[in-house]
N, C-alpha and C positions, 0 to 999 in steps of 0.2 A: 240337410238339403237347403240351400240357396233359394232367396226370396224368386231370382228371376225363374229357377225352375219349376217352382211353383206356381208362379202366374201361369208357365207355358203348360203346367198339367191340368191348371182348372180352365185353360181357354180350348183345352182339348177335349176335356169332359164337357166344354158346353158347348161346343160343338157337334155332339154327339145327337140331337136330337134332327141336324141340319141335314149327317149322314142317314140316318134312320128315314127320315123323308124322305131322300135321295134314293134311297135301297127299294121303299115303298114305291115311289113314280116307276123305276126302272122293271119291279116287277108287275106291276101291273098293269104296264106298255105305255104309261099316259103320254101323249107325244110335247113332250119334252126332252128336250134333245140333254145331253151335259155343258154347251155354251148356253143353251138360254137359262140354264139352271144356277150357272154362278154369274151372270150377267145382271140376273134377277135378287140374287143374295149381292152383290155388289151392290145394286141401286138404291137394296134395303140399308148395307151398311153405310153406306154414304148418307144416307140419311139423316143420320145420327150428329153430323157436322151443323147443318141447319138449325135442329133443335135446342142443340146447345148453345147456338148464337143467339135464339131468341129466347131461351131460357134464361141467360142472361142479360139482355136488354129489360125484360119481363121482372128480373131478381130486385122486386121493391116488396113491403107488406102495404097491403091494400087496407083503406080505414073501414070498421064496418066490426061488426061482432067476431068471436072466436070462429063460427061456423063460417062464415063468409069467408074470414082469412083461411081457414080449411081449403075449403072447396074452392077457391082460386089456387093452391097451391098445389091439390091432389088433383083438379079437374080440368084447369085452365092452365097453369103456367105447364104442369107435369105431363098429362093424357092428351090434352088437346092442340098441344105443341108439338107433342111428337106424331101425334098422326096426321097433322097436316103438314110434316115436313116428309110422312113416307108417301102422301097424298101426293106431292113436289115431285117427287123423284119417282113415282109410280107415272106421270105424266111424260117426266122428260123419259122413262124407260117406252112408253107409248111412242110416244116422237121419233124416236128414235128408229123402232121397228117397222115406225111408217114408213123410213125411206126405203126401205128395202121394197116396198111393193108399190112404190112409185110409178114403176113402167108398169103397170097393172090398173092403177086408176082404182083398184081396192084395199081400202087398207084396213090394218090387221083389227082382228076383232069386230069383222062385220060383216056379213053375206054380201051378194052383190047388191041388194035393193039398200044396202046401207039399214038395216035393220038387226039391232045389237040380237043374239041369239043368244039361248039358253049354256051351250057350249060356250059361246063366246062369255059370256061369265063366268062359267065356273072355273075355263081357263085363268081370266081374271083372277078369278081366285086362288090362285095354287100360284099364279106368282107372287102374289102379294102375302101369300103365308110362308112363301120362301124368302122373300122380301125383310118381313117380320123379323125370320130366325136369323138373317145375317144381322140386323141390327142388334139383335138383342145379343152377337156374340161380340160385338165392339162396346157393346154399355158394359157387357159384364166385363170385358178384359179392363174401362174405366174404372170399375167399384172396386176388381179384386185390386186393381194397383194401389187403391190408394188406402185398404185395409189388410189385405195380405191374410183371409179369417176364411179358414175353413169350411166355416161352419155357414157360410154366405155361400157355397158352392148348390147344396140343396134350392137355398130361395132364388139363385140366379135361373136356375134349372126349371122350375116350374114357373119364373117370369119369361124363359124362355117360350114357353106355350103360351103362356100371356098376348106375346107380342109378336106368336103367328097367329090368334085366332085373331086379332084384333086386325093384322097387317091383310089379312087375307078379305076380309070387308070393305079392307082400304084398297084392295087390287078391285075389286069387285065395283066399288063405287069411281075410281078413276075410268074404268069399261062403261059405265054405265052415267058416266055426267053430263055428256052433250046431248043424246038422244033421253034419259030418263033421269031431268034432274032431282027429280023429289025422291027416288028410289035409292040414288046419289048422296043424297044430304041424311035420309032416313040410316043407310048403313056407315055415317062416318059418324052420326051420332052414337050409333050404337057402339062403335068403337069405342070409341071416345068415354060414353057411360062406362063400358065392360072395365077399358082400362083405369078410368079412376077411381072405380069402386074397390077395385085389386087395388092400389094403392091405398085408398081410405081403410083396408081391413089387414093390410099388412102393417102399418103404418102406427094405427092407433091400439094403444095399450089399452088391456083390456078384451081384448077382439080374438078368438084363437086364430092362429095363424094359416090352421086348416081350412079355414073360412075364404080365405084368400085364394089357397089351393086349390080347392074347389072350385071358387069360379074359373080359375086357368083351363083347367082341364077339362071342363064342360061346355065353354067357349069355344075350345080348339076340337072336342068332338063333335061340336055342334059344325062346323067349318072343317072336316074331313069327312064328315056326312054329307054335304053339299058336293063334295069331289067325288063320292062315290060311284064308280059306273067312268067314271073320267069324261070325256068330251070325244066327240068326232068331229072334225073340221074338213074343210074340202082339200083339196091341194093346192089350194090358193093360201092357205093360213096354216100349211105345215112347218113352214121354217120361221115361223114366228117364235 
């Protein structure tokens, strides 16, 4: 089998977690339509252009002890660049759905009193976990290109959840930056923590790699528990 068709099997296996969501929303009525659903995985995988630009503006080693140089590398230049690039594009995907409810004088993600709502969060949240999973299927198609290794399909797979539980905080705190900023700033830290800590324990020899795992996927139930029940919105914020 051919290198190319093999990248196209493992971008198809890692996709598989994006369909899986998709399968989930649609049976459980959440109103998301299928345009806002790849609209929203679009915004996430565009993402990934930003972060790589300042990944490498960033690509210096910082003077300071082994740990420093660490935690700049797995917390600052890695976690915290990419989630404030899907922070970026979590906005421009806000702006965007604003104009649509232009002739309305309300716009999306808010009752009329302008008062962000519970719903209107957790909406926040599910695109920004959808957000997450497109991004993380353009990083992986990045790593498998440039190793062609099998055995990197598992660890793409479970950074895939990675990088919905983490994007899905990041939808939640773009929803939530104008009207509650400290509520805002609290959940992109935590991204930001969740995701460099998965790097620090995947990363460093020594560390089982199930360690890693774990926080993935505890992350990302912790962030599909929050969905749970899905959101009601009025008919003002159905074609959102």
């Amino acid at each position: 089998m051919s290198g190319t068709w093999v990248l196209i099997i493992l971008i198809l296996v890692s996709s598989l977690p994006v369909i899986a969501v998709y399968i989930w929303f649609r049976s459980a009525k959440y109103q998301l339509s299928l345009v806002q659903f790849l609209l929203a995985l679009l915004a996430g995988a565009a993402a990934i252009f930003p972060a790589l630009v300042l990944q490498d503006l960033l690509n210096f080693p910082p003077t300071g002890t082994v740990r420093v140089r660490l935690f700049y590398q797995f917390f600052v230049r890695g976690a915290l660049v990419e989630e404030l690039s899907r922070l970026l594009m979590m906005f421009i995907f806000l702006w965007i759905s604003a104009l649509f409810f232009k002739a309305t004088h309300i716009k999306p993600y808010e009752d009329p009193n302008h008062n962000h709502t519970i719903c209107a969060v957790k909406k926040g949240t599910a695109i920004g976990l959808i957000g997450g999973l497109g991004f993380s299927i353009l990083e992986s198609a990045r790593h498998m290109a440039s190793h062609m290794d099998i055995g990197l399909l598992l660890l793409r797979f479970f950074t895939a959840a990675l990088h919905g539980a983490c994007g899905s905080r990041i939808g939640a705190a773009a929803v939530l930056f104008r009207t509650n900023p400290i509520q805002s700033i609290l959940r992109i830290f935590t991204a930001t923590a969740i995701h460099g800590i998965y790097n620090f324990m995947i990363t460093i020899p020594g560390i089982p790699v199930i360690a890693g795992f774990l926080i993935a996927v505890s992350a990302l139930v912790s962030a599909l528990l929050i969905l749970r029940g899905g959101w009601t919105l009025d008919k003002t914020h159905e074609n959102l």
